[in-house]
C-alpha positions in Angstrom: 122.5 -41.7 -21.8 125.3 -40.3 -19.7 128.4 -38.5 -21.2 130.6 -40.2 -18.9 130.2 -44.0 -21.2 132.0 -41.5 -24.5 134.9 -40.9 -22.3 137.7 -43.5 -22.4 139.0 -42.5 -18.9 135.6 -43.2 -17.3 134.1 -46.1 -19.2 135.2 -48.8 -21.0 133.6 -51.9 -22.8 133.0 -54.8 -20.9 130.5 -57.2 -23.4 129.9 -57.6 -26.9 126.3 -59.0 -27.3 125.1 -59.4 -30.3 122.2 -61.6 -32.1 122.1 -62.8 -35.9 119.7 -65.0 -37.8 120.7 -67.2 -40.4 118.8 -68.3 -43.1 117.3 -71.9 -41.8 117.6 -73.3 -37.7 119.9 -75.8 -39.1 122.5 -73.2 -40.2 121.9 -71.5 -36.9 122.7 -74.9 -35.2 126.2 -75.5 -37.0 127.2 -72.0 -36.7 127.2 -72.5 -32.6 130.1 -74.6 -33.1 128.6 -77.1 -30.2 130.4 -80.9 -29.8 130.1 -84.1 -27.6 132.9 -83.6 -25.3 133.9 -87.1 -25.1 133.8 -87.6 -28.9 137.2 -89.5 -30.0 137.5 -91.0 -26.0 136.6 -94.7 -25.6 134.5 -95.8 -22.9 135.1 -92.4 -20.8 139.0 -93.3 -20.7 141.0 -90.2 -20.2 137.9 -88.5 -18.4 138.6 -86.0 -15.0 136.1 -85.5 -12.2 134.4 -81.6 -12.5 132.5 -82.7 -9.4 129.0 -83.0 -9.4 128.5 -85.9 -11.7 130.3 -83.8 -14.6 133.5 -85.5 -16.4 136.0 -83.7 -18.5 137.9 -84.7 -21.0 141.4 -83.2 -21.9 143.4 -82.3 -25.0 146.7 -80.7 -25.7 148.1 -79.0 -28.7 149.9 -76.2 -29.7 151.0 -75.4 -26.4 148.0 -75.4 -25.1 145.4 -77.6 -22.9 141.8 -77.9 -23.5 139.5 -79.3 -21.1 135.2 -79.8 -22.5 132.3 -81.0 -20.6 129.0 -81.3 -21.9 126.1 -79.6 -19.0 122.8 -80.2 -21.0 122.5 -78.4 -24.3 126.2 -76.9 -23.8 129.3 -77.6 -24.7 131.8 -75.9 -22.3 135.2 -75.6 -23.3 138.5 -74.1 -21.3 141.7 -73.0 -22.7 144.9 -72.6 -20.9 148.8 -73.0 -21.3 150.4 -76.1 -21.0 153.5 -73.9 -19.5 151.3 -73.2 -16.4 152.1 -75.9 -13.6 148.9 -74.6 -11.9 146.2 -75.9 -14.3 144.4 -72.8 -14.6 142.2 -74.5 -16.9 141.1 -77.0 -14.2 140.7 -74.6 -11.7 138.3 -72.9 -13.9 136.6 -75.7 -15.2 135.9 -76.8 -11.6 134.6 -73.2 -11.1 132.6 -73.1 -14.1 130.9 -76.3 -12.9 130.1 -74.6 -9.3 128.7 -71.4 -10.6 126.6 -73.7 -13.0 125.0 -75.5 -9.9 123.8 -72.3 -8.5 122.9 -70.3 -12.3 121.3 -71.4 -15.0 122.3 -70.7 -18.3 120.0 -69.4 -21.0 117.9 -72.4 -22.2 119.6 -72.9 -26.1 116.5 -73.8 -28.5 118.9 -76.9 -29.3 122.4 -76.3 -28.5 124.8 -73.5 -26.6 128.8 -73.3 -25.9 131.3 -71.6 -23.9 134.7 -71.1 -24.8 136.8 -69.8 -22.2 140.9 -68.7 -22.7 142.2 -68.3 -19.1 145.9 -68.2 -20.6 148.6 -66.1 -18.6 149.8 -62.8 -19.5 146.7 -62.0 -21.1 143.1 -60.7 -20.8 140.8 -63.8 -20.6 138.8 -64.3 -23.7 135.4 -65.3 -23.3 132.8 -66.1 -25.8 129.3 -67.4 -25.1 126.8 -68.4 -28.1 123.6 -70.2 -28.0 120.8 -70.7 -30.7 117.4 -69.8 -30.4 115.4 -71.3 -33.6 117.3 -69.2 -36.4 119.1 -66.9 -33.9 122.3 -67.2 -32.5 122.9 -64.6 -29.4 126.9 -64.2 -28.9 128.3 -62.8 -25.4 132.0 -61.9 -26.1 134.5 -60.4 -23.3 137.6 -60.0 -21.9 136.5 -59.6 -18.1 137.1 -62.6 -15.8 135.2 -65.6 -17.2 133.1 -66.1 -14.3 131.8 -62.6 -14.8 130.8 -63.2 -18.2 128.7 -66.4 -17.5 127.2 -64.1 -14.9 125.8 -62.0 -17.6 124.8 -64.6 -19.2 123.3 -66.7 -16.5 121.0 -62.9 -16.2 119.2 -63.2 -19.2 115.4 -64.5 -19.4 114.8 -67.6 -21.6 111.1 -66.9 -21.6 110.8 -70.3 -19.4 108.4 -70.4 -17.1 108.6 -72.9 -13.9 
């Protein structure tokens, strides 16, 4: 309620949540967009290390490189250039992974991903979806990725321990 978040100098966006139920759980489940990360890999081949018992798997295309990992119910997938020597996207999957070890992610009623666009000379993009029976909840941003899965690590899945 405070003027201050209608002026452009003082506030700006940092999150889009949103929430939208589809007509069955089953178009809720596709619409997530969730995949095995090691689908079209044979026997783990091609697979890196994410630490913690988590393995990666790589793609290129379009000048880009793609690294997925599957952590439960999510798929989580990072997007960087392949002009970057520094393998941004690594760096950030191995993040991803260490942040995951101390956060948990909202519990998807069946699936959940991450995609995360950590390419140079431009705002990360960050977009966060999991399903919840007919729902899907979307997180969207252009704050640091590690940020947004903060936000997302805050909400309550109703789970009890």
């Amino acid at each position: 309620n405070n003027n201050a978040l209608n002026d452009p100098n003082q506030a700006s966006q940092i999150v889009t949540i949103s929430a939208l139920r589809y007509p069955s759980v089953s178009e809720a489940n596709v619409a997530v967009g969730y995949q095995k990360a090691d689908a079209g890999y044979e026997n783990g081949a091609g697979g890196i290390d994410l630490g913690h018992g988590l393995t990666g798997y790589e793609n290129a295309g379009a000048g880009s490189q793609f690294i997925g990992w599957n952590e439960g119910n999510w798929y989580i997938d990072v997007r960087s250039s392949l002009a970057n020597t520094t393998q941004p996207g690594r760096q950030m999957a191995t993040k991803i992974v260490e942040k995951l070890e101390k956060e948990l992610l909202p519990a998807p009623n069946s699936v959940g991903k991450i995609q995360a666009d950590v390419t140079d000379n431009k705002p990360n993009q960050t977009s966060i979806v999991w399903q919840e029976e007919d729902s899907v909840y979307t997180i969207e941003s252009s704050i640091d990725v590690l940020s947004t899965i903060g936000i997302a690590t805050s909400f309550d899945d109703g789970a009890t321990d």
